[in-house]
C-alpha positions as CSV (number, residue, x, y, z in Angstrom):
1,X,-32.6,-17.1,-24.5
2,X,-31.0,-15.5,-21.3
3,X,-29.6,-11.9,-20.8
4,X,-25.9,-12.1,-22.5
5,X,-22.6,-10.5,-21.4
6,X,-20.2,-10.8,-24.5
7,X,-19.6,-7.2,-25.5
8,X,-21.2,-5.6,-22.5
9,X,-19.2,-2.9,-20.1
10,X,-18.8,-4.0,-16.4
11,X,-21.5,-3.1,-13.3
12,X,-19.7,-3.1,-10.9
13,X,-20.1,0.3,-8.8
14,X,-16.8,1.8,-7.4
15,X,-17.4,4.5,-4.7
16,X,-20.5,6.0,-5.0
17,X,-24.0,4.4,-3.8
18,X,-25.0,4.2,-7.5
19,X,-22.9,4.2,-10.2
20,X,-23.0,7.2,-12.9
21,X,-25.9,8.1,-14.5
22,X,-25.2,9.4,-17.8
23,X,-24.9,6.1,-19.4
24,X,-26.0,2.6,-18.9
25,X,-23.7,-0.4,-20.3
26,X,-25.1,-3.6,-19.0
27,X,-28.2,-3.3,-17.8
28,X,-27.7,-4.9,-14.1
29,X,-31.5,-5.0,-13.4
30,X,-32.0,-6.9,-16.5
31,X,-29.1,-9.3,-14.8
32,X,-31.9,-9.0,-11.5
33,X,-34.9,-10.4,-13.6
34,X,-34.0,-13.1,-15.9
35,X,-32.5,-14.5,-12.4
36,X,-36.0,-13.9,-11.1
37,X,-37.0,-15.6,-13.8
38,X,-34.9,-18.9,-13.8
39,X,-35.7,-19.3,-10.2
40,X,-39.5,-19.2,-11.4
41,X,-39.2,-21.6,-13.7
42,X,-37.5,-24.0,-11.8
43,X,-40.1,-23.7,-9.3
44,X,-42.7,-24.2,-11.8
45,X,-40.7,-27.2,-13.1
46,X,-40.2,-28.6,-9.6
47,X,-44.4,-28.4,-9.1
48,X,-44.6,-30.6,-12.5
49,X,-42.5,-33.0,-11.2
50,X,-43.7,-32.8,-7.2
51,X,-47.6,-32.6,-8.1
52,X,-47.6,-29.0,-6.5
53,X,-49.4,-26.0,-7.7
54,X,-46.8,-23.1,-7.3
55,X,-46.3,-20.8,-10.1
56,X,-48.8,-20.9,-12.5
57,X,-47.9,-18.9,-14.9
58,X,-44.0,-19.2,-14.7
59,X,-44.2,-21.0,-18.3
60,X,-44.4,-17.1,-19.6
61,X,-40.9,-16.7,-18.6
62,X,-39.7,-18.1,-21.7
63,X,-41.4,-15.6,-23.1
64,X,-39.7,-13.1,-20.9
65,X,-36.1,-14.8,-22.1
66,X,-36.6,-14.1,-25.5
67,X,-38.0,-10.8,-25.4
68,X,-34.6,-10.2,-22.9
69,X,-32.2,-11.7,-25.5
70,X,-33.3,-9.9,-28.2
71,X,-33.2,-6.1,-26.2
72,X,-29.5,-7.4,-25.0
73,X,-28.0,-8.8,-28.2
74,X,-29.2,-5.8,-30.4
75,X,-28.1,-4.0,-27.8
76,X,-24.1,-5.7,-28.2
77,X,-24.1,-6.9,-32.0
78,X,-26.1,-4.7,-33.8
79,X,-23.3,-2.2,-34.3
80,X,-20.6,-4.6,-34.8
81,X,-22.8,-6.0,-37.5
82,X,-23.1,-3.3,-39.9
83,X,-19.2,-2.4,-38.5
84,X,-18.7,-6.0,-40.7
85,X,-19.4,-8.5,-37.9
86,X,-19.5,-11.8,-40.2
87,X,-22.9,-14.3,-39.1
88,X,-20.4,-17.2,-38.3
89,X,-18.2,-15.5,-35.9
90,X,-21.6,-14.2,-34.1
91,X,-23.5,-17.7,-34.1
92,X,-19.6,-19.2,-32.7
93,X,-19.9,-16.4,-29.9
94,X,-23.6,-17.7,-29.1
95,X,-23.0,-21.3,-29.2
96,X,-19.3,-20.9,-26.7
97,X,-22.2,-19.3,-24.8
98,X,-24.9,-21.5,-24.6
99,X,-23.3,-24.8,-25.1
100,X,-21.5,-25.9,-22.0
101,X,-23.9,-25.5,-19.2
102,X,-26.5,-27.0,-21.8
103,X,-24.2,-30.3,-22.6
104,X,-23.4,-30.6,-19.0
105,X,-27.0,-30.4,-17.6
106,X,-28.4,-32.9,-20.5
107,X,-25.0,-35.6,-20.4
108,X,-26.1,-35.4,-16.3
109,X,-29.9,-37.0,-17.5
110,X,-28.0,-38.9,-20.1
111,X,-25.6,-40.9,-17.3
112,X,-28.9,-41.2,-15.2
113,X,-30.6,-42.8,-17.4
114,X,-28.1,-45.3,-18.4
115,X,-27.8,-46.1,-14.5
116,X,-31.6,-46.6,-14.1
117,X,-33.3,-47.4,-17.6
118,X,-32.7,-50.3,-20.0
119,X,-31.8,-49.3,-23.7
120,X,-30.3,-50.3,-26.6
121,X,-26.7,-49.0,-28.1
122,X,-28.7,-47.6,-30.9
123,X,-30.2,-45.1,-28.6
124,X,-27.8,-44.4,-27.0
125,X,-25.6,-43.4,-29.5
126,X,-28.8,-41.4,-31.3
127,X,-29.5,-39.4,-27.9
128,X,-25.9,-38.7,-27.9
129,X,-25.7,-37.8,-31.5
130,X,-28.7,-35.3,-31.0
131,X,-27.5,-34.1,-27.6
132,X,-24.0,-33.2,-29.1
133,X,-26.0,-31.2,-31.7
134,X,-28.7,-29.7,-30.0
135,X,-31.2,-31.3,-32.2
136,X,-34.8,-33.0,-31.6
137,X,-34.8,-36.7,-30.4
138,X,-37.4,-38.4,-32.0
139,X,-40.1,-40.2,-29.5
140,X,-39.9,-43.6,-30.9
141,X,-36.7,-44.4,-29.3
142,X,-37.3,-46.2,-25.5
143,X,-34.6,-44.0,-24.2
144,X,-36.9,-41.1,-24.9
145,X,-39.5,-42.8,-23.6
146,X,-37.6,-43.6,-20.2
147,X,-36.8,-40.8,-19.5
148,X,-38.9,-37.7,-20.1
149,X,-39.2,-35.5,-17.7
150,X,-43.0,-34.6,-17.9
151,X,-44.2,-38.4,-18.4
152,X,-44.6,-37.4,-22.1
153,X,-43.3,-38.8,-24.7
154,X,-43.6,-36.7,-27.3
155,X,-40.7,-33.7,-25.8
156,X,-38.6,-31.9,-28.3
157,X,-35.7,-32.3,-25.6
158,X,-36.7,-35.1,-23.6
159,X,-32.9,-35.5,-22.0
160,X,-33.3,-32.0,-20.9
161,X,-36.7,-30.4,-21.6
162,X,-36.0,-26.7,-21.2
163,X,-33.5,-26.9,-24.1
164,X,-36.3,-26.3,-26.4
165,X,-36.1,-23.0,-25.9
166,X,-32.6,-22.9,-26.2
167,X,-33.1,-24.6,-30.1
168,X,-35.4,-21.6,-30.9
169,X,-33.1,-19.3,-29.6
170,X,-30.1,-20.1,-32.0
171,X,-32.7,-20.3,-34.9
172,X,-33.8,-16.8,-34.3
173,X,-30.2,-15.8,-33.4
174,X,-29.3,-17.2,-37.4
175,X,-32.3,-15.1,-38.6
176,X,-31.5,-12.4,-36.7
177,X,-27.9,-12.4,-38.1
178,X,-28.1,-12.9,-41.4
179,X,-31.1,-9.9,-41.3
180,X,-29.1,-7.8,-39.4
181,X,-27.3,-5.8,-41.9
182,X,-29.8,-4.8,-44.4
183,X,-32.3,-5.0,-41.4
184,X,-34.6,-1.7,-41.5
185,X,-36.5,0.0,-38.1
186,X,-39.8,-0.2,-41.0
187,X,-39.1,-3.7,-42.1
188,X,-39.0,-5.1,-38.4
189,X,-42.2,-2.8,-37.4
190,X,-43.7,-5.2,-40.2
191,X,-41.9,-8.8,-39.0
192,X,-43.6,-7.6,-35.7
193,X,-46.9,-6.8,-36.3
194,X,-47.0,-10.0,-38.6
195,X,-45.5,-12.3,-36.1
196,X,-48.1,-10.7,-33.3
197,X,-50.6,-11.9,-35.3
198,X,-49.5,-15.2,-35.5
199,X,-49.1,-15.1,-32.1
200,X,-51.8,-14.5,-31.2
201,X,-54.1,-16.5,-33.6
202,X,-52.0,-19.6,-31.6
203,X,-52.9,-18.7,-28.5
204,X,-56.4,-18.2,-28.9
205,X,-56.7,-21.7,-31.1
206,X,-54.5,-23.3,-28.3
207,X,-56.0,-21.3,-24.9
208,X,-52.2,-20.5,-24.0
209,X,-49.1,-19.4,-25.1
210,X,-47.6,-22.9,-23.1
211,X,-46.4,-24.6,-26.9
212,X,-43.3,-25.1,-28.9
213,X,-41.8,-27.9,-26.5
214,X,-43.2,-30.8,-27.8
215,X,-42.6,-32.7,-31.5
216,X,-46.4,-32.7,-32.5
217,X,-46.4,-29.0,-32.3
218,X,-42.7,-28.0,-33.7
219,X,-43.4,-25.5,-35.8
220,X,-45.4,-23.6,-33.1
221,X,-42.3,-22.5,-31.2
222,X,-41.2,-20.6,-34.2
223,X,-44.2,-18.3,-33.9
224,X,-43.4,-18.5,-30.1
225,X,-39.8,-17.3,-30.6
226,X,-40.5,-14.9,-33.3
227,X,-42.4,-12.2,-31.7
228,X,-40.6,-12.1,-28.0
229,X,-37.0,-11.7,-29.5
230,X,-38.7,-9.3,-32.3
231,X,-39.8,-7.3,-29.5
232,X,-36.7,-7.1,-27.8
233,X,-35.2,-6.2,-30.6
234,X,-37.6,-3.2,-31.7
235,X,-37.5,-2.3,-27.7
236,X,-33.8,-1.9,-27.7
237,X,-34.2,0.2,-30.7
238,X,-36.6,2.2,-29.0
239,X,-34.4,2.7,-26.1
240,X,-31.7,4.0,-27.4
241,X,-33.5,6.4,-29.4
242,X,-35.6,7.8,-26.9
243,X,-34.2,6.7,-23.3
244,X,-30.7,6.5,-23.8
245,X,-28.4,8.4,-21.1
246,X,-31.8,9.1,-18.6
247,X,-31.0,6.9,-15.7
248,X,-33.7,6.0,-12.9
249,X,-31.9,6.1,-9.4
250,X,-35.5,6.4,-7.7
251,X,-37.0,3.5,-8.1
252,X,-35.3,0.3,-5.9
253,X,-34.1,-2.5,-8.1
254,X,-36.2,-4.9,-5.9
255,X,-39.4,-3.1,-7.4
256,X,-39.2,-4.7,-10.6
257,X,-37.8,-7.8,-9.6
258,X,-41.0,-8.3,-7.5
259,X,-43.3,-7.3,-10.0
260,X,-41.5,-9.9,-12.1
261,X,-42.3,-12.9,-9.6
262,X,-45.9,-11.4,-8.9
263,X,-46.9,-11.8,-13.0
264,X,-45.7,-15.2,-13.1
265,X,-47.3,-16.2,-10.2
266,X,-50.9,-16.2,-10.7
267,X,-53.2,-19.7,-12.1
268,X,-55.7,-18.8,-14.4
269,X,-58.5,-21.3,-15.3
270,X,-58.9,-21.7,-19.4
271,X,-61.3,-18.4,-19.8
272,X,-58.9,-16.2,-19.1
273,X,-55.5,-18.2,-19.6
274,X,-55.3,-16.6,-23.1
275,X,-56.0,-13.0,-22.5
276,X,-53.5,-13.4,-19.4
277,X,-51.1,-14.7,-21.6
278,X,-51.3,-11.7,-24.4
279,X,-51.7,-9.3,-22.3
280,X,-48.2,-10.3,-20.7
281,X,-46.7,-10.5,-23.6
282,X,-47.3,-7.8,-25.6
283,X,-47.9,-4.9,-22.7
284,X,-46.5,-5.8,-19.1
285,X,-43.1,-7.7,-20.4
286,X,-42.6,-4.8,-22.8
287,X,-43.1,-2.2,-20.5
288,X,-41.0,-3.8,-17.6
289,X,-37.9,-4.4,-19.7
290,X,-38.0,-0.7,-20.8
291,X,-38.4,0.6,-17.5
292,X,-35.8,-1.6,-15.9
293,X,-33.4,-0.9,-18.8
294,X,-33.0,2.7,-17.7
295,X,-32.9,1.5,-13.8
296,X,-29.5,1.8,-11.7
297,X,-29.4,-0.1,-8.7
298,X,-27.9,0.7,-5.6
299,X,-24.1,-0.6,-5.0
300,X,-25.9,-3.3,-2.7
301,X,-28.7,-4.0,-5.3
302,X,-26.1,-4.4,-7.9
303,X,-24.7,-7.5,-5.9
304,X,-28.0,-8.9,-5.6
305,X,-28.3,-8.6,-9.8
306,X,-25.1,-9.8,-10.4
307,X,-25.5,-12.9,-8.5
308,X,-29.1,-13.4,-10.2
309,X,-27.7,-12.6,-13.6
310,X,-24.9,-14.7,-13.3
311,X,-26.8,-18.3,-11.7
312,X,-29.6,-17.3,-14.2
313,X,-28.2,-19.4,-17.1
314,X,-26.6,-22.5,-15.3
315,X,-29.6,-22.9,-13.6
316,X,-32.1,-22.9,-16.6
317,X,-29.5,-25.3,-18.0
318,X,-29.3,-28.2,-15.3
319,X,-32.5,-27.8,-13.7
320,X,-34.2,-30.4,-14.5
321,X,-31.6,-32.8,-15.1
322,X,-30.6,-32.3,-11.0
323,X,-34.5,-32.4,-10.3
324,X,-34.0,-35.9,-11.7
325,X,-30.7,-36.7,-9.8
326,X,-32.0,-35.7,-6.4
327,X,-35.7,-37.3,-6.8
328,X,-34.4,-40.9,-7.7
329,X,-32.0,-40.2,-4.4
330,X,-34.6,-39.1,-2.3
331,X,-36.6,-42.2,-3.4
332,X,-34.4,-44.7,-2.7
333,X,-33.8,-42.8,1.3
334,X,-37.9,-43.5,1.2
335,X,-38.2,-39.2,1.5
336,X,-41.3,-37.7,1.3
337,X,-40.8,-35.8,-2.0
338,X,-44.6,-33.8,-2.3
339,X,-43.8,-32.4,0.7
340,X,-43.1,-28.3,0.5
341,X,-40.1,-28.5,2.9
342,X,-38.2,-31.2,0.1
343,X,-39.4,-29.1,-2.7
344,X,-37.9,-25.9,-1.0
345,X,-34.5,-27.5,0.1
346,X,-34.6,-28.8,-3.6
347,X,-34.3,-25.1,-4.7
348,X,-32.5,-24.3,-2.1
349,X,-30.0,-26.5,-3.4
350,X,-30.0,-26.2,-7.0
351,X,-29.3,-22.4,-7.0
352,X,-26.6,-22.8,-4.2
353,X,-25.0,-25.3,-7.0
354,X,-25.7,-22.8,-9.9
355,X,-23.5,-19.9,-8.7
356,X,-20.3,-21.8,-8.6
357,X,-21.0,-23.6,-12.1
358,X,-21.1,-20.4,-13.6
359,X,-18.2,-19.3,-11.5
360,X,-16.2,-22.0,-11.9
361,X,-17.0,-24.0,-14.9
362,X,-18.9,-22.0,-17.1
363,X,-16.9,-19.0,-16.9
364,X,-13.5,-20.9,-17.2
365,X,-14.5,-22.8,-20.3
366,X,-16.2,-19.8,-22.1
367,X,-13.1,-17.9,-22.0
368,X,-10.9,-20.9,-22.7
369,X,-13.4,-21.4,-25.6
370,X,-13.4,-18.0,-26.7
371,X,-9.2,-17.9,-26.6
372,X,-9.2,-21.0,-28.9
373,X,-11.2,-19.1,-31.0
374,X,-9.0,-15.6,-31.9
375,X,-6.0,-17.8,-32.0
376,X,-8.0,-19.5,-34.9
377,X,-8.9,-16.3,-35.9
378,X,-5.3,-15.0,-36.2
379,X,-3.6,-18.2,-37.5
């Protein structure tokens, strides 16, 4: 779902203000906005949770995230793959990738609800069972029930909502790698177009592109997924044909980054949720990826991505679970939790928290992971 970094050259600037120009490796302002984007989510998660009204349209960043991934992963496998990169090794790379912050933030729910909600053993050892594999707890079960997040009771990932996303991500990363090989620049043009159309039957039927999260609409997400990492795809395609090598230095790295937040901010009554919606999608998202692609920040505005990029993922991850953690706290200390100053400090703390997760525990037990798997590789 989130930018990746497996197989991508280093940002970091040296001596210069900006770093050369005659090729771009990593894409630092991409780092810059899917940060911008967790931080909008969150927020918009937060307002669920608070009764608050912030972010309106910060439900399009998943969107955003899959349209990202797709531009980033073509952008590091697609080589490798027709260089004989088998589909296993690829979907081991992307779960050592996804996996930890995800089983950390959900486990986190997990222990709260068995300090604050009476179940049986059965459910607990299904949610545990379905947590472990990153598959769909069923609603019947009172854990579910207990527990989730939006007072629903019908979430695909009701331990850790977001991780719905996450599930349609490693679906369209198998599609995407078992297609890779024999996969034509004509025959994804076509997946496209089809999968737009899709896409946007949905969202007129449903008034929103705001589905795929829930078990009464499962197969939704699919169409969700399809066309945002699609696009990403054909994008990075695009790219590299047409913009590869032409650096921007003009143009300040905050500039996108702030057009970012401004497009997820706005609340749209039901007339013109839809068009909104498809017009984000299939125009702005496009357009700032491209553009910001081709963007080299300045030696102080690639510190600013770097951190983004790398909090970005551990904070999609354990969001809401720590949303959970700090609003039973701040209930039992009788604190006023609608109030904008709790809800700020909340965000305030949960992306202090995120940096040194990645830092310091995702980073460590990626590569730890990722060691453990060329030793297997070479035994």
């Amino acid at each position: 779902m989130l930018v990746e970094d497996e197989g991508l050259a280093s940002t970091r600037v040296a001596e210069t203000e900006h770093p050369p120009t005659s090729v771009i490796h990593r894409f630092a302002c991409l780092d810059g906005l899917r940060g911008v984007a967790a931080i909008s989510v969150t927020i918009y998660h937060e307002a669920l949770q608070f009764h608050s009204g912030l972010i309106g349209s910060a439900y399009l960043a998943v969107d955003f995230f899959f349209m990202l991934s797709g531009f980033v992963l073509c952008h590091a496998f697609q080589n490798r793959f027709s260089d004989g990169f088998g589909v296993i090794a690829y979907m081991k790379l992307r779960l050592i990738r996804l996996y930890p912050m995800y089983a950390t933030g959900t486990f986190f729910l997990l222990l709260l609800a068995f300090l604050t909600s009476r179940f049986s053993l059965n459910d607990f050892i299904f949610s545990f069972l379905t947590i472990t594999l990153i598959m769909p707890t069923p609603s019947a079960f009172s854990l579910v029930k207990e527990t989730s997040f939006f007072g629903l009771t019908d979430d695909l990932f009701p331990l850790n909502p977001p991780a719905w996303s996450l599930f349609y991500e490693l679906a369209a990363n198998v599609v995407y790698a078992l297609a890779a090989k024999s996969m034509s620049e004509k025959g994804l043009r076509n997946f496209l177009f089809l999968s737009l159309f899709a896409l946007i039957l949905m969202i007129f039927y449903r008034g929103t592109v705001e589905f795929g999260f829930e078990l009464s609409d499962f197969p939704s997400g699919a169409i969700r997924v399809s066309f945002s990492f699609a696009a990403g795809l054909s994008l990075f395609l695009a790219f590299q044909k047409n913009a590869h090598g032409r650096a921007i230095t003009w143009v300040p790295a905050i500039a996108p980054l702030t057009l970012l937040a401004a497009l997820l901010l706005p609340d749209f009554g039901a007339d013109a949720r839809a068009w909104y919606d498809i017009v984000m999608i299939t125009m702005a998202f496009p357009a700032l990826i491209y553009v910001s692609a081709a963007i080299v920040p300045t030696r102080r505005a690639n510190k600013l991505c770097a951190f983004l990029g790398d909090m970005s993922y551990p904070l999609y991850a354990i969001h809401v679970p720590l949303i959970h953690w700090i609003r039973w706290i701040a209930n039992g200390s009788r604190l006023d939790t609608h109030a904008y100053w709790f809800q700020a400090s909340t965000l305030v703390i949960l992306v202090a928290l995120s940096y040194p997760a990645s830092r310091y525990f995702d980073r460590p037990v990626r590569a730890w992971l990722n060691r453990r798997m060329t030793a297997g590789a070479r035994a």
